[in-house]
N, C-alpha and C positions, 0 to 999 in steps of 0.2 A: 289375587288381589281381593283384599278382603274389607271392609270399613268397620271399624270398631262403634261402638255407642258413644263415646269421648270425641267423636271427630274424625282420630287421628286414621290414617289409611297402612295397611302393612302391605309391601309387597316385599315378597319372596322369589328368587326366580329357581332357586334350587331347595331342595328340600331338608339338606342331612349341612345344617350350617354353612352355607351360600350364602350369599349377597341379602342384606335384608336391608328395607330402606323405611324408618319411621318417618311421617311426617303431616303434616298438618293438613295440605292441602297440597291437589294435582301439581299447580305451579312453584312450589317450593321444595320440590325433587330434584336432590343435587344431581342427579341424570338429566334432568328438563335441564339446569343451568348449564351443563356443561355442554349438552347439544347446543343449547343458544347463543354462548361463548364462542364456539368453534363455528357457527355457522354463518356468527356475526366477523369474527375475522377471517373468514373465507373470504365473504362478500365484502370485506372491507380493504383486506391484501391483494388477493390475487388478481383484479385486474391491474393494478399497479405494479406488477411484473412484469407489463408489458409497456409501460409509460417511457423508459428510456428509447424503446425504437420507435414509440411514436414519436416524442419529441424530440429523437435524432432527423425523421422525414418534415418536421416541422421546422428544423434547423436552430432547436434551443441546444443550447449548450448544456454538457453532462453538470457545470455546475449549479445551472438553474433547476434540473432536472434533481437532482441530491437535498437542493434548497427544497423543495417541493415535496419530496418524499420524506424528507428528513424533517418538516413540519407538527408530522402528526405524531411520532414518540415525543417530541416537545410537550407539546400539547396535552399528550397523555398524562407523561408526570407531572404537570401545574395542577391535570384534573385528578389526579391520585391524590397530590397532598394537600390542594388546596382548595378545590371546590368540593368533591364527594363528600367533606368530616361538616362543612356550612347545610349540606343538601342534607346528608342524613338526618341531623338536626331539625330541618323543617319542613321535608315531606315525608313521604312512607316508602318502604324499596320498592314496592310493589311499582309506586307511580313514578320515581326516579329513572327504575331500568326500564317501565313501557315507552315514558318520553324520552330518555335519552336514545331508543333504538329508534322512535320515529324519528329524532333529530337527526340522527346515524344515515337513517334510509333518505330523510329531504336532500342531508349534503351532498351524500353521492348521485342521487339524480342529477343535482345541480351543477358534480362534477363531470358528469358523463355527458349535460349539455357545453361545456364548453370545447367540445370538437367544434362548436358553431360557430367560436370566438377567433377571428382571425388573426385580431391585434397583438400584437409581442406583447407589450406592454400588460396589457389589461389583461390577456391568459394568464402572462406567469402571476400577479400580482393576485388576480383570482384564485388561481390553482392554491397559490401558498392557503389562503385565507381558507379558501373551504376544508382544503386538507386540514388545518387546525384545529377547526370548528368541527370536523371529525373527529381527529382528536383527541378533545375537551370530550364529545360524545363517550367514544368506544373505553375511554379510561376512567367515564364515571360509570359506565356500566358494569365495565369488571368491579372495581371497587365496591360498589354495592352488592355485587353479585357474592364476590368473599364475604363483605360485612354479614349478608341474609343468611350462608354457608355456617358464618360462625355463630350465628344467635338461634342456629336452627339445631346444631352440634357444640355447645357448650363447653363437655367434656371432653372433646377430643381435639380441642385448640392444640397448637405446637405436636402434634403425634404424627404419625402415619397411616393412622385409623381414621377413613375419613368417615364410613358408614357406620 
């Protein structure tokens, strides 16, 4: 890892044409994104893996249980096509993808508190609602996260070359 006079940072992990990664700055290393990506839909799926046997012992039905799950792909593509092209526009990605992972991280606490919630009614209708509002989160983050990917790699739009 080396820092050029220009700014820009070269890291190399192999020597004889290996991986080489240009870029601007620490956090705009398509490695940094793709770890953040995958570790935001870790933390965003995997305990929802286990949501059908919870709310089989809670006695909601599988189809409230689908309703619920089935919320936040919705929610994803409104925020793929409809809210990230308004967001881009008038903030910066930098501050898009840090508040939409804070957003990310509020709802799922908020989801992990309603074990607390005993009411039928008000669980599912919560549950829909935050799952959403995740969502909207986790599908404007990807989305910016390509957009940053593609203003960052120009030339290698539509290819298979990502670095």
């Amino acid at each position: 890892f080396r820092r050029l006079d220009s700014g820009q940072a070269v890291v190399s992990t192999q020597s004889t044409g290996g991986w080489i990664c240009h870029h601007r700055r620490g956090w705009e290393c398509p490695a940094c994104f793709c770890l953040f990506l995958a570790l935001s839909f870790i933390a965003f799926n995997l305990p929802f893996s286990f949501l059908p046997v919870y709310n089989e012992n809670r006695n909601i039905s599988s189809s409230w249980t689908g309703t619920i799950l089935g919320s936040s792909p919705f929610a994803a593509i409104i925020s793929n096509t409809f809210m990230a092209p308004i967001m881009l526009q008038k903030f910066s990605i930098k501050k898009i993808i840090f508040s939409s992972s804070a957003g990310l991280g509020i709802s799922l606490l908020l989801l992990s508190a309603m074990d607390l919630v005993q009411n039928f009614t008000f669980f599912t209708l919560s549950s829909i609602f935050l799952r959403f509002v995740s969502g909207l989160f986790i599908g404007l983050m990807e989305c910016t996260s390509f957009a940053a990917l593609v203003m960052l790699y120009p030339n290698n739009i539509a290819t298979a070359k990502c670095f």
